[in-house]
PASEBA-1860 file (N, C-alpha, C; in nm, 3 decimals):
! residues 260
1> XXXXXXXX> 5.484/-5.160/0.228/5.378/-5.083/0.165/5.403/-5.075/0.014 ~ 5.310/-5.092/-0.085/5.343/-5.064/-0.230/5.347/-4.953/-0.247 ~ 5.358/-4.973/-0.392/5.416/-4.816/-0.422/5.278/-4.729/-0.442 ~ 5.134/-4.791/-0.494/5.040/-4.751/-0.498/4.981/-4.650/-0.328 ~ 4.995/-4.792/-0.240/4.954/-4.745/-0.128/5.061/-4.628/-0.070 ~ 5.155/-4.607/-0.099/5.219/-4.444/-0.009/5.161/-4.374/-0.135 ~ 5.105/-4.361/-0.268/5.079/-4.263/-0.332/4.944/-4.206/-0.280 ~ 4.839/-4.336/-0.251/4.720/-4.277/-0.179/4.756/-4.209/-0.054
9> XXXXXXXX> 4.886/-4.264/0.032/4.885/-4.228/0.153/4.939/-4.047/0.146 ~ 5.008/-4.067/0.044/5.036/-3.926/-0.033/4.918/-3.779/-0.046 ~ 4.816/-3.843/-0.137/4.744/-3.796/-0.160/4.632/-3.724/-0.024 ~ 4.664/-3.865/0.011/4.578/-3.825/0.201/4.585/-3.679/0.235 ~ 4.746/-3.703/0.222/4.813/-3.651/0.286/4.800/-3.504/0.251 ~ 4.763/-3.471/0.117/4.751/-3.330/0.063/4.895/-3.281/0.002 ~ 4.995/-3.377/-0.024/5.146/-3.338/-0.009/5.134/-3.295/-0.181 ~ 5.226/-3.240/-0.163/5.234/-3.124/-0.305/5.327/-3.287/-0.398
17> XXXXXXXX> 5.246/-3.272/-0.493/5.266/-3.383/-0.629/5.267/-3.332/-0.741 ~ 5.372/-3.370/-0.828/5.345/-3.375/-1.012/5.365/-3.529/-1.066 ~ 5.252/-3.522/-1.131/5.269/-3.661/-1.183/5.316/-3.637/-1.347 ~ 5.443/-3.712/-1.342/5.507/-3.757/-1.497/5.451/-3.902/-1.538 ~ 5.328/-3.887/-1.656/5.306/-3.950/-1.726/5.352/-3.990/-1.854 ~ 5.444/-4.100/-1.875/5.505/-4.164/-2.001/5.390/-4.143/-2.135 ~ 5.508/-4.155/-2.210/5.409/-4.139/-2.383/5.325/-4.225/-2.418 ~ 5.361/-4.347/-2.299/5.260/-4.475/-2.368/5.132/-4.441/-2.345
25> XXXXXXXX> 5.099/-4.348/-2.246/4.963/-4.373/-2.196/4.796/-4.342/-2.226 ~ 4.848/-4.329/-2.340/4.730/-4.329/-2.445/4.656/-4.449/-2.513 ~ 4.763/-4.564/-2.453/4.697/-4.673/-2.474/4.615/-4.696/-2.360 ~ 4.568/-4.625/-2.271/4.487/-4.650/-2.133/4.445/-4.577/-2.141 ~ 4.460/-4.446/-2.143/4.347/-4.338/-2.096/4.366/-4.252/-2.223 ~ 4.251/-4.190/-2.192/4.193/-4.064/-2.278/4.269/-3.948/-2.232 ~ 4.382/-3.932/-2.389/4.422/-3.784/-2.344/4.391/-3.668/-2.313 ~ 4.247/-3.682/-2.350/4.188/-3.547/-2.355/4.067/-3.513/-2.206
33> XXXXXXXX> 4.101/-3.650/-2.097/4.094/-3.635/-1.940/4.191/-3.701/-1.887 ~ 4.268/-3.762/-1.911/4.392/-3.778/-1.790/4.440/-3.674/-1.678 ~ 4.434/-3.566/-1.776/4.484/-3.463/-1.665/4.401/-3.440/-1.546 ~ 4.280/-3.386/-1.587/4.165/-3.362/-1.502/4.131/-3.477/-1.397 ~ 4.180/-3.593/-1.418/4.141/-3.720/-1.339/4.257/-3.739/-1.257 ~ 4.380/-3.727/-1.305/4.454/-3.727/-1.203/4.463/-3.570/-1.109 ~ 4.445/-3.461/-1.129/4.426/-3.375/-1.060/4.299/-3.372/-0.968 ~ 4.202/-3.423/-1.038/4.084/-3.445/-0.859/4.119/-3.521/-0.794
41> XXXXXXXX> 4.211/-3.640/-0.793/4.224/-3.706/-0.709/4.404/-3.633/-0.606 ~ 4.419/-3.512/-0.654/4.553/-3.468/-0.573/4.615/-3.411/-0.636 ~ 4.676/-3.468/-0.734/4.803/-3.408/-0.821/4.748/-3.232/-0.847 ~ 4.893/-3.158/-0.816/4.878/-3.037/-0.805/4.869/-2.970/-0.999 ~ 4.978/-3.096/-1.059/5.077/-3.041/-1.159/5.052/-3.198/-1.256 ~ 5.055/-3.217/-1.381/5.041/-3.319/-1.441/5.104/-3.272/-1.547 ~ 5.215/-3.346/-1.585/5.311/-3.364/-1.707/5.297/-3.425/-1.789 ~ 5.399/-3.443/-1.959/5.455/-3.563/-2.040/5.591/-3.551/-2.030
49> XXXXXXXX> 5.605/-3.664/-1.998/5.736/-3.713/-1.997/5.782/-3.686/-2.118 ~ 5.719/-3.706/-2.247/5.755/-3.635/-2.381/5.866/-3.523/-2.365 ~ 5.832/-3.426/-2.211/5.931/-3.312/-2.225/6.055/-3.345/-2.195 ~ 6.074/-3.483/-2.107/6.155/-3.505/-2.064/6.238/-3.600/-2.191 ~ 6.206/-3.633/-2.233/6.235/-3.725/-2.380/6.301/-3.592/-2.470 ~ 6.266/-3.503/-2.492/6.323/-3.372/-2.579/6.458/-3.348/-2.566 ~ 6.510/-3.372/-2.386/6.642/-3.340/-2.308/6.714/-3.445/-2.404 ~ 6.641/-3.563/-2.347/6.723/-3.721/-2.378/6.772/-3.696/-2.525
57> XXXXXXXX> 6.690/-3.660/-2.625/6.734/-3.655/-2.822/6.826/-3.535/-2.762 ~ 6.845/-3.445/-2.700/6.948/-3.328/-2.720/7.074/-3.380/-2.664 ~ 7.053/-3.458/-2.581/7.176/-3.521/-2.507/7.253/-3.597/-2.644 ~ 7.162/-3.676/-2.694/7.237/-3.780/-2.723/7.273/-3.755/-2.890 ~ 7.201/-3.628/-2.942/7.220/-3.590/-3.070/7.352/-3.497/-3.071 ~ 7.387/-3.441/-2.943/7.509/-3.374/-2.902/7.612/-3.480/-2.967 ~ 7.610/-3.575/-2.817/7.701/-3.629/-2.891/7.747/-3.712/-3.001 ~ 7.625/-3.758/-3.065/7.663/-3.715/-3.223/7.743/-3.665/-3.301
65> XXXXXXXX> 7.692/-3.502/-3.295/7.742/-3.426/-3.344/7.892/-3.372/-3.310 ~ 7.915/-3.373/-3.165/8.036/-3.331/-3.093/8.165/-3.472/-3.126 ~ 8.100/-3.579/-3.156/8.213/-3.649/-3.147/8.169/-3.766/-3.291 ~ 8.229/-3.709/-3.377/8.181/-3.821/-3.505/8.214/-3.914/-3.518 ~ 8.314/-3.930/-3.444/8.350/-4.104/-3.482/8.325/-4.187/-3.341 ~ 8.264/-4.118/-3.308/8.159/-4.201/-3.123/8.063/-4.283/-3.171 ~ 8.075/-4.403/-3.131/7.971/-4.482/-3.154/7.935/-4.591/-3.006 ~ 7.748/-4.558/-3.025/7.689/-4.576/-2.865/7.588/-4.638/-2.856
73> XXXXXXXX> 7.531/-4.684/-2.771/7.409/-4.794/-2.774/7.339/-4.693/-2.660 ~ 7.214/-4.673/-2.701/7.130/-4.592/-2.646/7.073/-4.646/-2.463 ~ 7.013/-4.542/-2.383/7.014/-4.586/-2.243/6.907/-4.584/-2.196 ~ 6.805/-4.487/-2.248/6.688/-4.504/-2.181/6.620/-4.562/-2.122 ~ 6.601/-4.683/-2.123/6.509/-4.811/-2.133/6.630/-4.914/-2.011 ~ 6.574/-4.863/-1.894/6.629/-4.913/-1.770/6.616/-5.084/-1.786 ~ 6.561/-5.134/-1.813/6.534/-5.322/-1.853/6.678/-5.320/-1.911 ~ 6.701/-5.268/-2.034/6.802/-5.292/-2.071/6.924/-5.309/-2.035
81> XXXXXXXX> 6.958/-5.175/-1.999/7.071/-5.101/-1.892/7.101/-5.226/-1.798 ~ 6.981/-5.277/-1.708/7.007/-5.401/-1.617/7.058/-5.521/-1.672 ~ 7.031/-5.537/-1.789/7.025/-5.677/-1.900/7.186/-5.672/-1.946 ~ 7.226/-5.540/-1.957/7.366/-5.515/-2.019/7.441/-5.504/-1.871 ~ 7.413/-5.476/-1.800/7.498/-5.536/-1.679/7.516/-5.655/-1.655 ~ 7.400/-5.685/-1.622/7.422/-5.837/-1.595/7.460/-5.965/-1.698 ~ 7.409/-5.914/-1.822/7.505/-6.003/-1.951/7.573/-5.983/-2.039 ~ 7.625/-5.833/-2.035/7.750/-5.810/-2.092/7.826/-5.663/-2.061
89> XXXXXXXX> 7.837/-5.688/-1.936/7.967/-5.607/-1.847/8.032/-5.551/-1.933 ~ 8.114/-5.632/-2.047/8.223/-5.576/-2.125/8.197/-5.505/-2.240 ~ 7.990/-5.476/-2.253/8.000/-5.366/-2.372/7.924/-5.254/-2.304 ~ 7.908/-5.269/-2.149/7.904/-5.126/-2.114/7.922/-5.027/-2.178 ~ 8.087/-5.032/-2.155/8.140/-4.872/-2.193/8.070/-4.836/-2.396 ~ 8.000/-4.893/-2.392/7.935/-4.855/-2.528/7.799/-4.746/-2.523 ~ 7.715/-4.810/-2.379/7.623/-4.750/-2.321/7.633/-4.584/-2.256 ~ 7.559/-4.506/-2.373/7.550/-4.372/-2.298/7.477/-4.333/-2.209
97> XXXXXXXX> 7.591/-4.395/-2.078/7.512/-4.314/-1.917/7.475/-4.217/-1.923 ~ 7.552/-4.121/-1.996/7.557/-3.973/-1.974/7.480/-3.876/-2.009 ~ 7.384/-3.969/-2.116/7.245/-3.926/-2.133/7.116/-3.993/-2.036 ~ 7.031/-3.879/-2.019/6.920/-3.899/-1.892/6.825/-3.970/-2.008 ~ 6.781/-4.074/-1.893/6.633/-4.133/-1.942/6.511/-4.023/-1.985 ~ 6.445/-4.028/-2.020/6.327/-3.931/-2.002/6.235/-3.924/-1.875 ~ 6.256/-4.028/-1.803/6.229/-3.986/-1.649/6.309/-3.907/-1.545 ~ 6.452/-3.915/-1.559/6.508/-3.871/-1.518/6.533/-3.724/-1.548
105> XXXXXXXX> 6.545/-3.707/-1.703/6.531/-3.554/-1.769/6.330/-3.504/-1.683 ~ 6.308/-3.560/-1.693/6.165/-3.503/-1.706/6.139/-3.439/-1.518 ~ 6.200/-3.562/-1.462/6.197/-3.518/-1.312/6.310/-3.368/-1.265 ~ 6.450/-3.384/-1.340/6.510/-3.296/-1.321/6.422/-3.144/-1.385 ~ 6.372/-3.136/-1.464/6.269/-2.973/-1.511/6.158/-2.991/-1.393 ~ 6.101/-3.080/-1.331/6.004/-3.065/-1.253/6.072/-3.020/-1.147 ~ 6.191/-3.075/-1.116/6.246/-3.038/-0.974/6.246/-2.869/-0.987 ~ 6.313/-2.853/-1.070/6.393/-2.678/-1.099/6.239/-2.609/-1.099
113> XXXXXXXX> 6.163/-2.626/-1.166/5.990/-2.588/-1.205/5.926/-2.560/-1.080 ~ 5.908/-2.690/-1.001/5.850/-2.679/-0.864/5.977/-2.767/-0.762 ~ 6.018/-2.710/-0.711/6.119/-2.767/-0.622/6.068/-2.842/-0.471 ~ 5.958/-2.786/-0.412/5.866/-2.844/-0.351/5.760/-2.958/-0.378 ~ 5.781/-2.957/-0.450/5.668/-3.121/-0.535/5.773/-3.248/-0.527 ~ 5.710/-3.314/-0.510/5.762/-3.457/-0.571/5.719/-3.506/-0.681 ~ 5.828/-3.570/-0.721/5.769/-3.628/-0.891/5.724/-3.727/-0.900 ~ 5.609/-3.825/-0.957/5.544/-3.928/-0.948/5.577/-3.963/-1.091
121> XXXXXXXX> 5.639/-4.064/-1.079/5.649/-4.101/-1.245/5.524/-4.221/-1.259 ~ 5.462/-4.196/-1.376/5.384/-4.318/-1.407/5.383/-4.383/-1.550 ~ 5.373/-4.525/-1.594/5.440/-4.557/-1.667/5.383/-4.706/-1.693 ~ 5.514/-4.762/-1.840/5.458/-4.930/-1.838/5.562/-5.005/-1.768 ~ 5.638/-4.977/-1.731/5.834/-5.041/-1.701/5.846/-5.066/-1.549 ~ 5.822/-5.168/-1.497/5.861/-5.237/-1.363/6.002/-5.179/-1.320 ~ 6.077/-5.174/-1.396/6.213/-5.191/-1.429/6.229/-5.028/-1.387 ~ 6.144/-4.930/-1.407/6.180/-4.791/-1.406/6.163/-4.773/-1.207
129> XXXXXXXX> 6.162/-4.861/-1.143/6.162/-4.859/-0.991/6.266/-4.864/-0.994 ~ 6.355/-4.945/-1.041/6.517/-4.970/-0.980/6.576/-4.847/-1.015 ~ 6.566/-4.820/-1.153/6.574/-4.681/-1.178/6.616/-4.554/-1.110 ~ 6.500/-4.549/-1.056/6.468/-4.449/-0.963/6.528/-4.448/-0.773 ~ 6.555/-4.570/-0.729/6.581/-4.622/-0.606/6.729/-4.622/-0.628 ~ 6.777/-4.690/-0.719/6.909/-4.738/-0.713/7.034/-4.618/-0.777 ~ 6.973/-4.596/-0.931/7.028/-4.482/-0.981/7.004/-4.375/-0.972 ~ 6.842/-4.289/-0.928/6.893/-4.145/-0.895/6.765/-4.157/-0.769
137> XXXXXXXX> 6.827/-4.198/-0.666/6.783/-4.172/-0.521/6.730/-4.028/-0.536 ~ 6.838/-3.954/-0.547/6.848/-3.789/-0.530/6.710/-3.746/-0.566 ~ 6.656/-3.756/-0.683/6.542/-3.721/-0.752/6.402/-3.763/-0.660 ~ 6.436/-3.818/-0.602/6.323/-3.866/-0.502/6.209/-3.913/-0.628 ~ 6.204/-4.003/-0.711/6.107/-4.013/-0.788/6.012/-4.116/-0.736 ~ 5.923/-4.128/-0.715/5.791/-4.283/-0.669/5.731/-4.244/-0.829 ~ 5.719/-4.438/-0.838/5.733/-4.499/-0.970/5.605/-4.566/-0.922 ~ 5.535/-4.575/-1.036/5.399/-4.633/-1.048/5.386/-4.683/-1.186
145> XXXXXXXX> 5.332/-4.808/-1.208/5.303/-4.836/-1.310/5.116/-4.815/-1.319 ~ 5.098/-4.824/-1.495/4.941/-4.821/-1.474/4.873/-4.865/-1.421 ~ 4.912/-4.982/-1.420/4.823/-5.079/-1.365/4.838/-4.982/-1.207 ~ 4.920/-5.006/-1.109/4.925/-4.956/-1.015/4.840/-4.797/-0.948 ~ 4.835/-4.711/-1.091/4.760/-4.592/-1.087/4.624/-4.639/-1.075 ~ 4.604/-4.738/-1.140/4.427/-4.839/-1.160/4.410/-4.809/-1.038 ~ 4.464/-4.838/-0.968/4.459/-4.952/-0.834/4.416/-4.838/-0.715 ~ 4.460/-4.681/-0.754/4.538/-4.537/-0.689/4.359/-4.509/-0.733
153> XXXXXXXX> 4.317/-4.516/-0.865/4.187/-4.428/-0.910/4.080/-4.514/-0.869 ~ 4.110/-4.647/-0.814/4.011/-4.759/-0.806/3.988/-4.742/-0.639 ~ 4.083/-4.708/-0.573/4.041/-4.632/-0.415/4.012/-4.521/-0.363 ~ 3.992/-4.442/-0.478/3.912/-4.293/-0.492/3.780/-4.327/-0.539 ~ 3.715/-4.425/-0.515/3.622/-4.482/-0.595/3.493/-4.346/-0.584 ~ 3.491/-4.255/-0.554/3.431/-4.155/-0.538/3.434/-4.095/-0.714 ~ 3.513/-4.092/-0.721/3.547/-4.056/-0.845/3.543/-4.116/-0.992 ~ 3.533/-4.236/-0.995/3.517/-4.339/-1.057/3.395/-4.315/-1.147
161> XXXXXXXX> 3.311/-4.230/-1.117/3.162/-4.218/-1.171/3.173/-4.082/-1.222 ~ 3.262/-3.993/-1.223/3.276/-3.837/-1.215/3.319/-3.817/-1.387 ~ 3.238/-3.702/-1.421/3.270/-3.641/-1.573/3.380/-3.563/-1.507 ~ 3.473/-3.602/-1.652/3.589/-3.508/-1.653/3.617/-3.428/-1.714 ~ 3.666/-3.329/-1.719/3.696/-3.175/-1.819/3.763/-3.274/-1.887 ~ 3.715/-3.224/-2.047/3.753/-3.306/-2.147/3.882/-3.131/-2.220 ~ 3.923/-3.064/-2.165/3.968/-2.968/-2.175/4.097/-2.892/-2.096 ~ 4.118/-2.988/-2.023/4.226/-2.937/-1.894/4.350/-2.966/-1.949
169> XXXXXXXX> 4.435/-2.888/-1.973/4.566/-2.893/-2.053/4.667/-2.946/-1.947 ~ 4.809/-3.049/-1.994/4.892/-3.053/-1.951/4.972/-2.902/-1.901 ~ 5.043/-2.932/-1.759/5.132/-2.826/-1.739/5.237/-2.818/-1.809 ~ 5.303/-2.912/-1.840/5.435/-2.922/-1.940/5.373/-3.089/-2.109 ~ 5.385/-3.027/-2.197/5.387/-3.099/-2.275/5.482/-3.085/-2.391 ~ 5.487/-3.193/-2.479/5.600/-3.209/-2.610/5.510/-3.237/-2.667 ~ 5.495/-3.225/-2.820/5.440/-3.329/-2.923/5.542/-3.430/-2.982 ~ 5.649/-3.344/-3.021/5.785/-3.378/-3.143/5.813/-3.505/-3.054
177> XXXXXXXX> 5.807/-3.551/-2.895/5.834/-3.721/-2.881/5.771/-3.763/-2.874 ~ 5.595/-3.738/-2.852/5.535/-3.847/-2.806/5.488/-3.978/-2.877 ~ 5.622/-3.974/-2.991/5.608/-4.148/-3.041/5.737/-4.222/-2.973 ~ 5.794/-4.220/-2.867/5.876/-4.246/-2.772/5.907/-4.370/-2.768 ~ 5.746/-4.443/-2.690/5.726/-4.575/-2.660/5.741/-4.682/-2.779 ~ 5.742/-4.613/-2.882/5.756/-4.718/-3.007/5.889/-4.751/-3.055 ~ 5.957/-4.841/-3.065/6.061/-4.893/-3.101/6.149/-4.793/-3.200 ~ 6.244/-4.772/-3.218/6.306/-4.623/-3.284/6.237/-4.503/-3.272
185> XXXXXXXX> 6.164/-4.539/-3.152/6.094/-4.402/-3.108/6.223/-4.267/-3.066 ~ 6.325/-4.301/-3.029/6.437/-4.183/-2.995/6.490/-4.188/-3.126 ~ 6.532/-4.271/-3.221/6.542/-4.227/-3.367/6.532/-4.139/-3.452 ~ 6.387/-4.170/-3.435/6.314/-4.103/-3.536/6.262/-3.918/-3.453 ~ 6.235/-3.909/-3.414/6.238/-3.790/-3.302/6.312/-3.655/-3.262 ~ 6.468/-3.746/-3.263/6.559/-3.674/-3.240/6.650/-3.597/-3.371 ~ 6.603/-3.659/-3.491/6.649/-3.646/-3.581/6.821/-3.714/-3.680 ~ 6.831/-3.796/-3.567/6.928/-3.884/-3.596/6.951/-3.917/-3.756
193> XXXXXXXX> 6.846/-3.927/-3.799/6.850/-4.004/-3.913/6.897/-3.879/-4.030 ~ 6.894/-3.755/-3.966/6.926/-3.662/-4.092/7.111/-3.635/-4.052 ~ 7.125/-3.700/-3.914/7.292/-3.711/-3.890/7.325/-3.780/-3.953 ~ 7.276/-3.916/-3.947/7.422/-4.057/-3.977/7.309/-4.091/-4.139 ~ 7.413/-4.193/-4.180/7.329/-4.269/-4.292/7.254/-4.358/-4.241 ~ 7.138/-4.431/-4.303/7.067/-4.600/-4.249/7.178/-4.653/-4.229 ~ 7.299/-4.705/-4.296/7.389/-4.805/-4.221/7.467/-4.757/-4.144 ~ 7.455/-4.680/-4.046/7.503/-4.634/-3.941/7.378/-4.627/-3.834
201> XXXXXXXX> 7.260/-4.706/-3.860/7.191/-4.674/-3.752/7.112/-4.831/-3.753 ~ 7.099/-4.864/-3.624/6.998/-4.994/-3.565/6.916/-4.951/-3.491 ~ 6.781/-5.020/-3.529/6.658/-5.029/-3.404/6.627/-5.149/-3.405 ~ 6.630/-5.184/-3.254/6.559/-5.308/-3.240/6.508/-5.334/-3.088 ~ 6.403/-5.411/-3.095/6.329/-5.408/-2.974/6.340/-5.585/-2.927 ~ 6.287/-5.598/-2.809/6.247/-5.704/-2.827/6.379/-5.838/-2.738 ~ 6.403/-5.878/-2.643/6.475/-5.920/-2.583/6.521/-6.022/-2.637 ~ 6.411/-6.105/-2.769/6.481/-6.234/-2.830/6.560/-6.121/-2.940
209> XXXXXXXX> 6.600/-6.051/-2.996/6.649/-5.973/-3.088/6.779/-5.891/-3.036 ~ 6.771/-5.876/-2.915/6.895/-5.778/-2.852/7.026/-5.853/-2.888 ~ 7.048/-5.993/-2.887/7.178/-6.051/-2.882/7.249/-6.026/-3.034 ~ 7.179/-6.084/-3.108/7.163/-6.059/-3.249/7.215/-5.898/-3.267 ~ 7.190/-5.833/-3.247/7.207/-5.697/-3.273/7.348/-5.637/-3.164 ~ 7.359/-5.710/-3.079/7.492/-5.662/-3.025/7.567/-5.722/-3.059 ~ 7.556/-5.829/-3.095/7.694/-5.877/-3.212/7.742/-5.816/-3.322 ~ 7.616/-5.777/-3.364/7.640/-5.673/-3.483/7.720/-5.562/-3.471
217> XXXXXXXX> 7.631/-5.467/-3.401/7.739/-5.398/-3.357/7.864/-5.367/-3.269 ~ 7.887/-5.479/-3.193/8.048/-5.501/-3.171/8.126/-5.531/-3.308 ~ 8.071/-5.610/-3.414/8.141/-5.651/-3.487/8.168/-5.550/-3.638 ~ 8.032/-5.440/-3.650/8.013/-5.364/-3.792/8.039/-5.284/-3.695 ~ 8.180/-5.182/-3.731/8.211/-5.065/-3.757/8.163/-4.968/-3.754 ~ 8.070/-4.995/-3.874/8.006/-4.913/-3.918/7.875/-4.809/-3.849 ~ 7.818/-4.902/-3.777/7.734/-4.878/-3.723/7.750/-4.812/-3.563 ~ 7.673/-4.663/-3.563/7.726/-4.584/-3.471/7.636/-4.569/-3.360
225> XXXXXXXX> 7.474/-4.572/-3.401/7.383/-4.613/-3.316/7.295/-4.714/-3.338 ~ 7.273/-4.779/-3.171/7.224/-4.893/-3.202/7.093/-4.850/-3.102 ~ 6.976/-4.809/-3.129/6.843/-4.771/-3.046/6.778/-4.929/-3.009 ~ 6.768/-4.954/-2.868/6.699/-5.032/-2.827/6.603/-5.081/-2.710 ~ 6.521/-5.093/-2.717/6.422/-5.083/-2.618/6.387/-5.236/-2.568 ~ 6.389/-5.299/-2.445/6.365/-5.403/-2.435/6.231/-5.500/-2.456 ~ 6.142/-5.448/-2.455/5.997/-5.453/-2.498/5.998/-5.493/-2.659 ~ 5.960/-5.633/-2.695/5.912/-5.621/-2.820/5.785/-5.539/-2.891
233> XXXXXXXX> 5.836/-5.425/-2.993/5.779/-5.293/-3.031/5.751/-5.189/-2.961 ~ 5.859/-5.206/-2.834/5.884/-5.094/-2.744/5.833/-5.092/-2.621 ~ 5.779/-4.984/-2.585/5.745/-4.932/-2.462/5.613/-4.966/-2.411 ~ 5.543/-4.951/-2.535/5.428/-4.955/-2.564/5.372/-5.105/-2.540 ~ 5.474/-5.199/-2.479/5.400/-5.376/-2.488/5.501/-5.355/-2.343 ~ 5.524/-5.282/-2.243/5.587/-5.280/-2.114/5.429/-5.348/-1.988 ~ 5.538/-5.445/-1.909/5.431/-5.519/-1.839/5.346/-5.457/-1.714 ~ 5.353/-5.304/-1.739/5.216/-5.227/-1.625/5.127/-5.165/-1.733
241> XXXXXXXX> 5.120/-5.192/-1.878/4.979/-5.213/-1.944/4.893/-5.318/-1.926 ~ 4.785/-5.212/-1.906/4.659/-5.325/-1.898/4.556/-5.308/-2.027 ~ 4.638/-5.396/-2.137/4.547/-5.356/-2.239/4.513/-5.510/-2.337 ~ 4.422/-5.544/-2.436/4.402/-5.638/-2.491/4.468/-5.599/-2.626 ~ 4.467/-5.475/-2.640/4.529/-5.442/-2.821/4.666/-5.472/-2.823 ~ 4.642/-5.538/-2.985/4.786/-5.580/-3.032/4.845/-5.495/-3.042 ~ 4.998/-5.525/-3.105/5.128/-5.422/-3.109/5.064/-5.316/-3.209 ~ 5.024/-5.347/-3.299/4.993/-5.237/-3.426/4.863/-5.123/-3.326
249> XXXXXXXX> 4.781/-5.217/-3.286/4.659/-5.136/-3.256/4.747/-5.029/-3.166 ~ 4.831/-5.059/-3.091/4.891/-4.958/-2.993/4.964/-4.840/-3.037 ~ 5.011/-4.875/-3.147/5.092/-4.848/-3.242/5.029/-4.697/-3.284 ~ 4.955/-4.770/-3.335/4.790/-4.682/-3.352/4.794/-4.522/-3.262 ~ 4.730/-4.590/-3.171/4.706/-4.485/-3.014/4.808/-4.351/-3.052 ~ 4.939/-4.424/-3.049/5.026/-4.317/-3.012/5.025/-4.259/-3.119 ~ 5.070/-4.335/-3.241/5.103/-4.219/-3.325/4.995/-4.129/-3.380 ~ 4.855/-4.156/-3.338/4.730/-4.073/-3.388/4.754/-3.944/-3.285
257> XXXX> 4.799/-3.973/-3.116/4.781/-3.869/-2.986/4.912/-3.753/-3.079 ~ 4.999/-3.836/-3.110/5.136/-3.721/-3.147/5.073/-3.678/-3.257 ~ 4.999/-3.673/-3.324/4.961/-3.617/-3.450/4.868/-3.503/-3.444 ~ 4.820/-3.547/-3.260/4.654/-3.441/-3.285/4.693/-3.312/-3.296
END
């Protein structure tokens, strides 16, 4: 069964849901009905993962601050995490496990919040299934990409034709991340940049660019964080968008939604 079909079978079902929606998703839907659209079709509770992204900059600005001469390659971005397993084992221990993804932060406040719900993460990252299955079983998270939610609002077809409260507020929201999905999106956010100097800090996106940049920083010293997202220009070009706009136009989306 996909992951779409147990969410309808979910929904059937009447089973108590919060759906965690990623920062990207303003390149698909209208922030100002997402909520309302995923709540007629079930969802009790509708989130931003943004809140869960707030945990992730506190985690990782800690240790920063707690340990100054620590230097770490950021974790969020599960593609990666897999990519650094499987092609370079030996700079793991560079990788801070010990900070939560923003799905993972975001599911742990939903758990404590509503402990009876399940968390529905939805998102652009294929990659955020293994995630969820392999690394935190516990969380019970079902992972959906957009496209896959399409697929969830496209068999409610009842609804498909329905005005939506252009007014229905998130239950949990952030502003201060929701430029996330964009490449030094945890960077710039967390405030990193008023910790370390520019040459103590890397962003780079983009899977032809990752090698390049871990050489670097195995080899410069200097450099204490290295922010990277596997997606060239982030999150925001992850393969469960269904969109025609270029990187900038996307670019766009978000940083206009974090501004409103």
């Amino acid at each position: 069964m996909s992951d779409s079909d147990k969410l309808i079978t979910l929904l059937k079902q009447k089973a108590k849901l919060v759906a965690m929606i990623a920062p990207s998703f303003p390149i698909m839907y209208d922030p100002k009905t997402i909520v309302s659209k995923l709540k007629s079709i079930g969802f009790t509770y509708v989130v931003e993962v943004a809140v869960g992204a707030k945990e992730t900059n506190r985690q990782a600005v800690s240790i920063l601050k707690n340990n100054p001469h620590t230097r770490f390659i950021t974790s969020p971005c599960s593609s990666f995490v897999r990519y650094m397993r499987t092609k370079h084992p030996d700079l793991l221990h560079y990788v801070a496990f010990e900070v939560d993804s923003p799905m993972v932060a975001t599911a742990g406040i939903v758990k404590k919040k509503w402990p009876e719900h399940q968390p529905v993460f939805i998102g652009p990252c294929l990659l955020k299934k293994l995630e969820s299955s392999q690394d935190r079983p516990d969380l019970n998270i079902l992972v959906l990409t957009y496209r896959e939610l399409d697929q969830v609002f496209s068999h409610f077809s009842n609804e498909s034709n329905k005005t939506y409260e252009t007014y229905s507020s998130f239950d949990l929201s952030e502003s201060s991340t929701r430029i996330y999905p964009i490449d030094g999106g945890l960077t710039d956010s967390s405030g990193a940049r008023n910790l370390l100097k520019e040459d103590e800090i890397r962003v780079v996106s983009g899977v032809k660019n990752m090698e390049a940049a871990l050489t670097e920083f195995e080899q410069n010293k200097k450099i204490r964080l290295l922010d990277v997202l596997f997606c060239e220009g982030g999150c925001i070009m992850g393969p469960g968008i269904a969109s025609n706009l270029k990187i900038q136009e996307r670019k766009d989306k978000i940083t206009a939604y974090a501004h409103s």
